[in-house]
C-alpha positions in Angstrom: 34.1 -22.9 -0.8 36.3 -20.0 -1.3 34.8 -16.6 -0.4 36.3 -15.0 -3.5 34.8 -17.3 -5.9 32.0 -15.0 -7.8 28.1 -16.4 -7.5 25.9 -15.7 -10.2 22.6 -13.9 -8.6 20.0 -15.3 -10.2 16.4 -15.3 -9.0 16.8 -18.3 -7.2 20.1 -16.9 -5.4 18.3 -13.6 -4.3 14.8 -15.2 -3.0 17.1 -18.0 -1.3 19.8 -15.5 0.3 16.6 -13.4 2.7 15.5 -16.9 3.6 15.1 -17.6 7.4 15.8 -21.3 6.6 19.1 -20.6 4.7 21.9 -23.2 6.1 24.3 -21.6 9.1 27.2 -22.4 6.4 25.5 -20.7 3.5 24.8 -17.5 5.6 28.8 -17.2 6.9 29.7 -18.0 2.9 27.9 -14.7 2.2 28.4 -12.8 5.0 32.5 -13.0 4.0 31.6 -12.8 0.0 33.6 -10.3 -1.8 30.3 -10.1 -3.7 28.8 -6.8 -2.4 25.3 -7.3 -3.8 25.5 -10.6 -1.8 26.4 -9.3 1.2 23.8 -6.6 0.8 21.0 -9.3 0.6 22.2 -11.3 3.8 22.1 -7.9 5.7 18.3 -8.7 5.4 18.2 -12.2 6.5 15.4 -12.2 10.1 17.7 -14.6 11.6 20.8 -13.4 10.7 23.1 -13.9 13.6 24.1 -11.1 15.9 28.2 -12.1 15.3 27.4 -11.8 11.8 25.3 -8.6 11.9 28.0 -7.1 14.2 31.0 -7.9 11.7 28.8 -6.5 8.9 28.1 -3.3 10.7 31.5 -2.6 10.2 31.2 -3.4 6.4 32.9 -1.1 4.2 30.4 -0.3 2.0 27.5 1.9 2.9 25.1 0.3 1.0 25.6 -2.9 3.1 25.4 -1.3 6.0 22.1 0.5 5.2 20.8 -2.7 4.7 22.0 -4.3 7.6 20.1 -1.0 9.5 17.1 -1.4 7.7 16.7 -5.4 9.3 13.8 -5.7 11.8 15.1 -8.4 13.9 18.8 -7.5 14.5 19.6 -6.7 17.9 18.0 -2.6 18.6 21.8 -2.1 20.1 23.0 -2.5 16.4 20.7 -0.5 15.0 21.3 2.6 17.4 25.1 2.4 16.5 24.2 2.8 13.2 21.9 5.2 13.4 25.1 7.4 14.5 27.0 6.0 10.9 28.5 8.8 8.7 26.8 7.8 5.5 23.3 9.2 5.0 22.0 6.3 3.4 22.6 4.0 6.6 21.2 6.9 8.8 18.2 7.3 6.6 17.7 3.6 7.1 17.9 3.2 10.5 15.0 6.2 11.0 12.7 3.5 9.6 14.1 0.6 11.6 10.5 0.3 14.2 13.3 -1.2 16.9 15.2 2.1 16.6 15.6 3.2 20.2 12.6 6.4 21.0 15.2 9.0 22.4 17.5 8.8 18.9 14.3 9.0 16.8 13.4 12.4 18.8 17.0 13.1 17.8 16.8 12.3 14.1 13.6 14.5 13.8 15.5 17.2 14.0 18.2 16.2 11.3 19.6 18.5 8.6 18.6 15.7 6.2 14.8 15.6 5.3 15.5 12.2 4.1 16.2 11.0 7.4 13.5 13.4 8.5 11.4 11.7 6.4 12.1 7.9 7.6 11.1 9.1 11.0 8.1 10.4 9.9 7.7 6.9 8.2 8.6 5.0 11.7 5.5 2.6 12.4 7.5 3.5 16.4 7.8 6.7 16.1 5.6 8.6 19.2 2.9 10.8 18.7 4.7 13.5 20.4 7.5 13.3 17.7 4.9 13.2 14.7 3.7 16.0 16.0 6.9 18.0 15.6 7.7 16.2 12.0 3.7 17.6 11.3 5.3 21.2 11.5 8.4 20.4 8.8 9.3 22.6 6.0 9.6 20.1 3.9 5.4 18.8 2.6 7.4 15.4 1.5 8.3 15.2 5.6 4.6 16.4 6.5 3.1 14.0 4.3 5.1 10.7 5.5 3.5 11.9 9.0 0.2 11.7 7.2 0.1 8.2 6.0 1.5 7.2 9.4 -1.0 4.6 10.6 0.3 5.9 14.4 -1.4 9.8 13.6 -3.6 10.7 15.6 -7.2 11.7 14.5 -6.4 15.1 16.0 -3.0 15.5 13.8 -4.8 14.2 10.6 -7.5 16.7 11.3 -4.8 19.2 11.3 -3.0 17.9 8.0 -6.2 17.7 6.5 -6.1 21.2 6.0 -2.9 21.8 4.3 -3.0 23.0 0.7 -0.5 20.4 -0.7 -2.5 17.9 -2.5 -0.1 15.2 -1.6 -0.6 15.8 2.3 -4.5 15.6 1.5 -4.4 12.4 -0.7 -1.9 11.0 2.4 -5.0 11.6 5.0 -7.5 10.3 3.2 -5.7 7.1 2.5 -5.2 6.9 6.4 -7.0 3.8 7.7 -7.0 6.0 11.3 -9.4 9.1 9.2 -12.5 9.5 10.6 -16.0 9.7 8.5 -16.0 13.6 9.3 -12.4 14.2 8.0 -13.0 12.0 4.8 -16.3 13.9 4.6 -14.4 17.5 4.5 -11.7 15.9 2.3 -14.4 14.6 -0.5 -16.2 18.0 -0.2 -13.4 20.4 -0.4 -10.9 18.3 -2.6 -11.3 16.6 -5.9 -7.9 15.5 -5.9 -9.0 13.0 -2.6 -11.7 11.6 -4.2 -10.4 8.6 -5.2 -8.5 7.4 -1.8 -11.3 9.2 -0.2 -13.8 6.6 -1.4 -11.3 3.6 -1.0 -10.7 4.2 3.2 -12.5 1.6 5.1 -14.1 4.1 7.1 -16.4 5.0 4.6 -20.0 4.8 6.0 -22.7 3.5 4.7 -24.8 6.2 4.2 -21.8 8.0 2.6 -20.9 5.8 -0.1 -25.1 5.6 -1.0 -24.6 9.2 -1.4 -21.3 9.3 -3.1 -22.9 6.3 -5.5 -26.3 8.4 -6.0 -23.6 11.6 -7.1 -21.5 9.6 -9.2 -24.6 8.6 -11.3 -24.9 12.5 -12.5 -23.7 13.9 -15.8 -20.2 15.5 -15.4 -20.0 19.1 -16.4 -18.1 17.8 -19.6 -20.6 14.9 -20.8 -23.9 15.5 -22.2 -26.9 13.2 -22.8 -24.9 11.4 -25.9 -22.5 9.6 -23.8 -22.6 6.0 -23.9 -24.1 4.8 -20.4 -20.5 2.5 -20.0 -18.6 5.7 -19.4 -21.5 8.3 -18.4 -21.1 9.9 -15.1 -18.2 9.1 -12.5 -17.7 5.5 -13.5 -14.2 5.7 -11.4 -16.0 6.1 -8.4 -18.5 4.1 -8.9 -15.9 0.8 -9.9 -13.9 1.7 -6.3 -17.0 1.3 -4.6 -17.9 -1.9 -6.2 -14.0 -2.9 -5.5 -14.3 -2.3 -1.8 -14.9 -5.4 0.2 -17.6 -6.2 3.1 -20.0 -4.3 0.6 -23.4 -3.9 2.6 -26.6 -5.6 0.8 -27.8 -1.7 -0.3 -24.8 -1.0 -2.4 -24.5 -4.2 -3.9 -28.2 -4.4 -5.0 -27.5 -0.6 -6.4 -24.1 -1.7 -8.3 -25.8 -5.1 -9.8 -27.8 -3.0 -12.2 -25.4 -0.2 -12.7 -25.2 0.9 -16.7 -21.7 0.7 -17.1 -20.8 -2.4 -17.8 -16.8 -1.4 -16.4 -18.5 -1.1 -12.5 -20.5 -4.4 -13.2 -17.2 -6.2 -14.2 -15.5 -5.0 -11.0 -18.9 -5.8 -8.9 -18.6 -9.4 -10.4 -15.1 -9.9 -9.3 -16.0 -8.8 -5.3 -16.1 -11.4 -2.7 -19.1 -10.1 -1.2 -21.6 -10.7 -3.5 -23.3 -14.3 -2.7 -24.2 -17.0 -5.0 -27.8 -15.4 -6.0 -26.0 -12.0 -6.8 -23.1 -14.1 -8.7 -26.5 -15.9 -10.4 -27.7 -12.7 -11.4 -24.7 -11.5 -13.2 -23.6 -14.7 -15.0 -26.7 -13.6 -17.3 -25.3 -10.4 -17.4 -25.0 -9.0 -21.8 -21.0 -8.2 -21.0 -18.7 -10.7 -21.8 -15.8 -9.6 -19.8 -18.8 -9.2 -16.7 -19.5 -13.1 -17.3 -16.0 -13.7 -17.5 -15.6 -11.9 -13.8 -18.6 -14.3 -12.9 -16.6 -17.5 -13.5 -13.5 -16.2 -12.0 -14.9 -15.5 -8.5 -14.6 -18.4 -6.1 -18.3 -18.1 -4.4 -19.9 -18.8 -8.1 -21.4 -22.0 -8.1 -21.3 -24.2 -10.8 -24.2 -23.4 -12.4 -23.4 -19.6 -12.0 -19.9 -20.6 -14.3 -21.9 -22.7 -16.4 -24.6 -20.4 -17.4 -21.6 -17.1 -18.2 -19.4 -19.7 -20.1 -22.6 -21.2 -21.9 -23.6 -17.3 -23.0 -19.8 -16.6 -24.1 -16.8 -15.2 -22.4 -14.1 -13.0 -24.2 -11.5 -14.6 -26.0 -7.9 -14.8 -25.1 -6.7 -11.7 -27.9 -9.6 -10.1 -26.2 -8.4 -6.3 -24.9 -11.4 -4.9 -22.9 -10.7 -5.1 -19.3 
């Protein structure tokens, strides 16, 4: 098949292309392509071979190249040459690579390019000792890639936890490495956190009974005449009944929530057991019945009894 013969990308094409299983013949067909897009996609292949990835790393266009830098299982020898490229976008790419040799990410830290600044800050490889430096950036954008680095340590998220830039907070308290005391500063001293605050799996116990218990009061701009579906922090209250593993206390608190919104979400959590799932399929919501029969632990006669009291229709809108 001649390499200058022009392949329509389709769907099919692009999924097929990144395939591991794609045929030794297939990959050398678009490896050579004239079609730039196509050799973009092949960059990505995990078993591309390392005489192909070689050839390509001398591609002429950049934006091959960046992807070539950007695959995982290409020989780390590769990805250090490139890391050295003249285009920005390949460089850039490269400081994200995890196989990216240690000493040239130290190197790249210090790059006039907060891009490339920034894809180190990103690297799942990077050391601590190199965060560190990256914490101190004039750049927040740079400051906060450090912060939603799952390699931070508690000491440097401590530390990031305290910038002003809402961003860097909202980074730290989506950190799956944030302790309970960090989170608990965060949610105190930040609204803007509130909300990946209450979503880190951290969260104790005890806190999120609290943080339920609060989000049951009034808000300074509601008044007694609110309707109870929307009365009080309802978005707090539906990200706790989202989160999974939910202990026995907070489900037996969400089950008879008044907003039917945080019921609905309760009714769609894996946690909740077949008496819990029981116990909603009788709940007055439609779209809460409907959440009933969609979750794989109701039993039968759990889906029977919400489908028997009516779910919403198909033109239904209310989620």
């Amino acid at each position: 098949m001649s390499n200058y013969r022009h392949l329509e990308l389709n769907d099919d094409v692009r999924a097929e292309v990144p395939s591991p299983t794609l045929d030794l013949k297939e990959k050398e067909y678009c490896v050579l392509s004239s079609q730039i897009e196509l050799r973009e996609i092949i960059a990505s292949n995990p078993k591309l071979l390392e005489h192909f990835a070689r050839w390509m790393s001398k591609d002429i266009e950049h934006s091959v190249r960046a992807a070539l830098s950007g695959n995982t299982s290409i020989d780390p020898t590769i990805i250090l040459e490139l890391s050295n490229d003249p285009h920005l976008a390949v460089i850039s790419a490269a400081s994200e690579n995890p196989n990216l040799d240690q000493t040239r990410l130290s190197e790249l830290a210090g790059h006039r390019s907060y891009i490339v600044r920034t894809g180190v800050a990103r690297n799942p490889s990077v050391s601590l000792e190199t965060l560190k430096q990256l914490a101190k950036d004039s750049e927040w954008g740079v400051r906060r890639s450090v912060a939603e680095n799952p390699t931070a340590s508690t000491d440097l998220l401590d530390e990031l936890s305290k910038e002003e830039v809402e961003e860097i907070q909202i980074a730290v308290a989506s950190n799956t490495k944030t302790t309970m005391e960090i989170l608990f500063k965060l949610w105190t001293n930040s609204s803007a956190t509130r909300d990946s605050v209450i979503k880190n799996p951290n969260c104790t116990e005890e806190f999120l009974l609290n943080a339920l218990k609060e989000a049951m009061l009034l808000k300074q701009d509601q008044d007694e005449t609110w309707d109870d579906d929307l009365r009080g922090d309802t978005t707090v209250r539906e990200h706790i009944a989202e989160r999974p593993n939910l202990s026995r206390k907070l489900i037996d608190g969400l089950i008879i929530d008044p907003s039917h919104y945080v019921r609905q979400r309760l009714a769609a959590n894996l946690s909740l057991n077949e008496e819990d799932l029981s116990k909603l399929s009788l709940d007055d919501d439609e779209n809460v019945r409907q959440a009933v029969v969609d979750n794989p632990n109701t039993s039968k006669e759990g889906k029977a009894t919400a489908t028997l009291l009516g779910l919403p229709s198909k033109e239904s809108d209310d989620e």
